[in-house]
N, C-alpha and C positions, 0 to 999 in steps of 0.2 A: 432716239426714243428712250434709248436706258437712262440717258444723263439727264432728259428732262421730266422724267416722269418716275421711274424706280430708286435714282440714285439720292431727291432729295428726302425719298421716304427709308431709304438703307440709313442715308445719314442721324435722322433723329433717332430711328429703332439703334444704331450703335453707339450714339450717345448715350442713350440711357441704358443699353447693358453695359458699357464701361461703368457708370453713376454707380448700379447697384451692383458691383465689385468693391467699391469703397465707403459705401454709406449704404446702412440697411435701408430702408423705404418699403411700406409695407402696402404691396400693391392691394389689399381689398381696400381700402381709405380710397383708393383710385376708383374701383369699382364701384363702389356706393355713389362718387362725384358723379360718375360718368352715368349711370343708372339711374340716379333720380332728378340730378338738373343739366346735365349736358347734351343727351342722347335726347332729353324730350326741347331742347331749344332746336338742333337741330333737325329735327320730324317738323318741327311749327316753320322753321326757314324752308326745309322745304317745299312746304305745301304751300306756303306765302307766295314764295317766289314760281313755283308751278304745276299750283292746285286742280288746273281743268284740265293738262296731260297727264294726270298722276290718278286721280277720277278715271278717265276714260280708259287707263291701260289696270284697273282694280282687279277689275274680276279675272282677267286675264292671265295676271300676274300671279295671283293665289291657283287657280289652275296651272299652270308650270310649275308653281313649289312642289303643291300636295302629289303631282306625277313622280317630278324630278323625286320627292323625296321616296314616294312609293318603290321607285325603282332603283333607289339606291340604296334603300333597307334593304331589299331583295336580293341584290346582289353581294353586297356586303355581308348578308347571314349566309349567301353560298359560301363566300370564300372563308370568313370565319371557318365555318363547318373543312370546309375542303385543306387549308392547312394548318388545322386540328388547333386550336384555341381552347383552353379552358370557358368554362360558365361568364365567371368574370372578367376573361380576356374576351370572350365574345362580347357581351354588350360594350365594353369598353373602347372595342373596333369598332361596332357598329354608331357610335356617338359620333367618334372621330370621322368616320365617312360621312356621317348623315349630317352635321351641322355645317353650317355653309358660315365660313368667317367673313362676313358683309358688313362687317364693322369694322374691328381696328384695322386690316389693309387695305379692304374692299372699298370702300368710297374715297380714303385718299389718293387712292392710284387713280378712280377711275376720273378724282374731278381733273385730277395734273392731266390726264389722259383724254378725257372727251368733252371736258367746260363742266362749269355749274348748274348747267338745264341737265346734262346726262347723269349728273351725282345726285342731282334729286330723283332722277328715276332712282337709282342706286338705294336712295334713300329708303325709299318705298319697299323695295325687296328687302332692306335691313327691318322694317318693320314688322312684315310678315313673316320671315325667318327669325325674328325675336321670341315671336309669341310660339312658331317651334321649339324655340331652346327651350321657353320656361314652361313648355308644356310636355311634349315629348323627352325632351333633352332632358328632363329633370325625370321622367320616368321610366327611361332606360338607364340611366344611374343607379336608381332606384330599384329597378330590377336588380340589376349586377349586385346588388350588394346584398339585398334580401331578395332572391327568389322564389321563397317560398309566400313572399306575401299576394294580395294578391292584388290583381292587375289593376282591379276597378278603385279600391282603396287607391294606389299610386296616384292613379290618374287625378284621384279627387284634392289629392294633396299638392300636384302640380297645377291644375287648374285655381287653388284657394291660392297657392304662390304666386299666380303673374294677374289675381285682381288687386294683392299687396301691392304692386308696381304700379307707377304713374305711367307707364307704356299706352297699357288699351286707353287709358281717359286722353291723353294728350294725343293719341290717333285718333279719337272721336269729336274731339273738339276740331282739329284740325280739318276733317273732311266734313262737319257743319260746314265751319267757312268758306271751304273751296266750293261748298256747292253752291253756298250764296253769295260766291264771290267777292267775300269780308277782305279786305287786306288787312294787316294791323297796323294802328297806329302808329305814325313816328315813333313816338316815345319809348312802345315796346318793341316795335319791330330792331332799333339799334342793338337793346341789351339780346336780345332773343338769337340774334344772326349772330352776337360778336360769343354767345354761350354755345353754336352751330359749330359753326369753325373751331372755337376751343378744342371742340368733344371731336375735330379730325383728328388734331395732334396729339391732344391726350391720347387716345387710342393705338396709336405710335407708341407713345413716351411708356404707357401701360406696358404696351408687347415688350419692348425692350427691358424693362427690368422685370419682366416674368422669365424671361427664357432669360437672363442674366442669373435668376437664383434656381435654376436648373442645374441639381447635381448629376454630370453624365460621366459612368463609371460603364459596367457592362451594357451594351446597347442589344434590346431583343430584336435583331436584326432584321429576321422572319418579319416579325409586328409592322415593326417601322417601315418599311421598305412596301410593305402592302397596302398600312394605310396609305402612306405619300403617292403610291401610283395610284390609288382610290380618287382620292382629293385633287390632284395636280393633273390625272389624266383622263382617268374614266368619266368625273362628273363635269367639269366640261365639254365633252363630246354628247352626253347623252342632255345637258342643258342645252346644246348646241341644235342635238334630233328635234326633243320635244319644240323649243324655239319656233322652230321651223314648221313643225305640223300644227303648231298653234296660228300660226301666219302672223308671228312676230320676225318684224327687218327693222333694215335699216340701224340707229343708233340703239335704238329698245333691246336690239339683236346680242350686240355688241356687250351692252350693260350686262345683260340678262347672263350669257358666257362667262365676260370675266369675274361677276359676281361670286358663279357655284365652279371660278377657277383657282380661288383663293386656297392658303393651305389650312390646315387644321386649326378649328378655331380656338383663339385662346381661352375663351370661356368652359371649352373641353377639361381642361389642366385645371380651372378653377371648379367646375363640379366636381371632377373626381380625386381633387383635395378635403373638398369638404366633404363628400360622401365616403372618403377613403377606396377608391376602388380603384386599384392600383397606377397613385398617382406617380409613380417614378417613370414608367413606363406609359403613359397620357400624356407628361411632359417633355418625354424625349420625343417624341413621334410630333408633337405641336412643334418643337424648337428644329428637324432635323426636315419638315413638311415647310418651315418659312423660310427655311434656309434656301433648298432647293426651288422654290417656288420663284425667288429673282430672276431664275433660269426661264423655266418655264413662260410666267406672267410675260419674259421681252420675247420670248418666240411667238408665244400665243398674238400677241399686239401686232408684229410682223404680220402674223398670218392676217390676224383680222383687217389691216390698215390695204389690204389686197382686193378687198371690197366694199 
């Protein structure tokens, strides 16, 4: 299981932080590719490829997020609170627990791991956990750094950021089709699938030269150590409850777990760069969360592959 499903995604993630030890490369150029043509090729192959399983498990699926996420704000502002985080070290915990990395690790493990019918589910949860990043995820940043603004303003600012995004239109376009059962043409369907797949490994290639220009000097250990048991333990088990009382099984089960098993997402270390809220400390906790997470992801697959 490790060597055919984690080790060929170690392989690219350490290629490319060896790369950006010797060639600068400036990963938002990555971000922009992956954001406005690669991430929506892949949304359109998946829905191509399995528009009326992806439909029927919709609504279902946004009820697990908005739970799972409910409950992991929750618990995450206990423990912030409990061992004692500054203002801007608490929202900065609570981003890192609360964003579910369903992208750069999350669907290439899970296609090596369960085929391309399961990675499109996978898809779909990167969908809906998008529109959390750039709506929430952009508003608890926002917090952390100006608390004194207020709430309603952030939100309006995060919400005017993810209609900027071609995300919500190529999710709408795509579920028209699926419900009318449109496939797409030859013509587009080649370039669309061969821009799907790209935006797996990009996603890879990203991670590795992000935590490649990761300066790790003093580590806030406390920090670290909390969120990575956040991310790697606690939101798996409670994707794993909710799952279950929703009466999701089966492969949807599966998906759904390793999705909110992944470690801290890298998009974490990109907000709180560009908001400044203390990215030294956001980046080590994403780099020291993917590290440990190899661990994890092949125990967790053990366990899952028992059912």
């Amino acid at each position: 299981m490790f060597l055919n499903v984690l080790f060929p995604v170690i392989i690219i993630i350490v290629i490319s932080f060896m790369l950006s030890k010797f060639r600068k490369i400036d990963p938002y150029n990555l971000t922009v590719l992956a954001i406005y043509i690669l991430t929506p090729g892949l949304i359109l192959r998946s829905f191509d490829i399995n528009g009326s399983v992806l439909l029927q498990n919709f609504l279902i699926t946004l009820l697990h997020l908005i739970i799972q996420s409910v409950v992991m704000y929750l618990i995450s502002r206990y423990v912030a609170s409990f061992i004692k985080l500054s203002v801007r070290s608490r929202y900065a915990f609570i981003l890192l627990s609360f964003l579910p990395n369903t992208g750069n690790i999350g669907i290439p493990v899970i296609e090596l791991y369960l085929g391309a019918s399961a990675s499109s589910y996978a898809a779909l949860i990167l969908v809906l956990t998008s529109i959390a990043t750039q709506t929430y995820g952009i508003y608890l940043v926002s917090r952390g750094v100006n608390s004194s603004e207020s709430p309603i303003r952030n939100l309006k600012k995060s919400i005017a950021d993810i209609l900027k995004l071609p995300l919500v239109y190529v999710v709408f376009v795509s579920i028209v089709l699926s419900m009318f059962n449109i496939k797409l043409p030859q013509f587009i369907r080649e370039p669309v699938y061969g821009l799907g797949v790209s935006a797996l490994i990009l996603g890879l290639i990203q991670l590795g030269i992000v935590l490649g220009e990761i300066k790790i000097k003093l580590i806030p250990v406390k920090f670290v150590v909390a969120v990575t048991i956040m991310k790697l333990i606690i939101s798996p088990l409670i994707a794993l409850g909710i799952g279950i009382l929703l009466g999701i099984n089966g492969t949807e089960l599966k998906v759904v777990v390793m999705q909110y098993a992944m470690p801290s997402a890298l998009y974490c270390s990109i907000l709180a760069t560009f908001f400044r809220l203390i990215p030294r400390t956001v980046g080590i906790s994403v780099f020291f969360s993917t590290i440990a997470s190899f661990v994890t992801l092949y125990v967790l697959m053990e366990i899952l592959n028992l059912f």
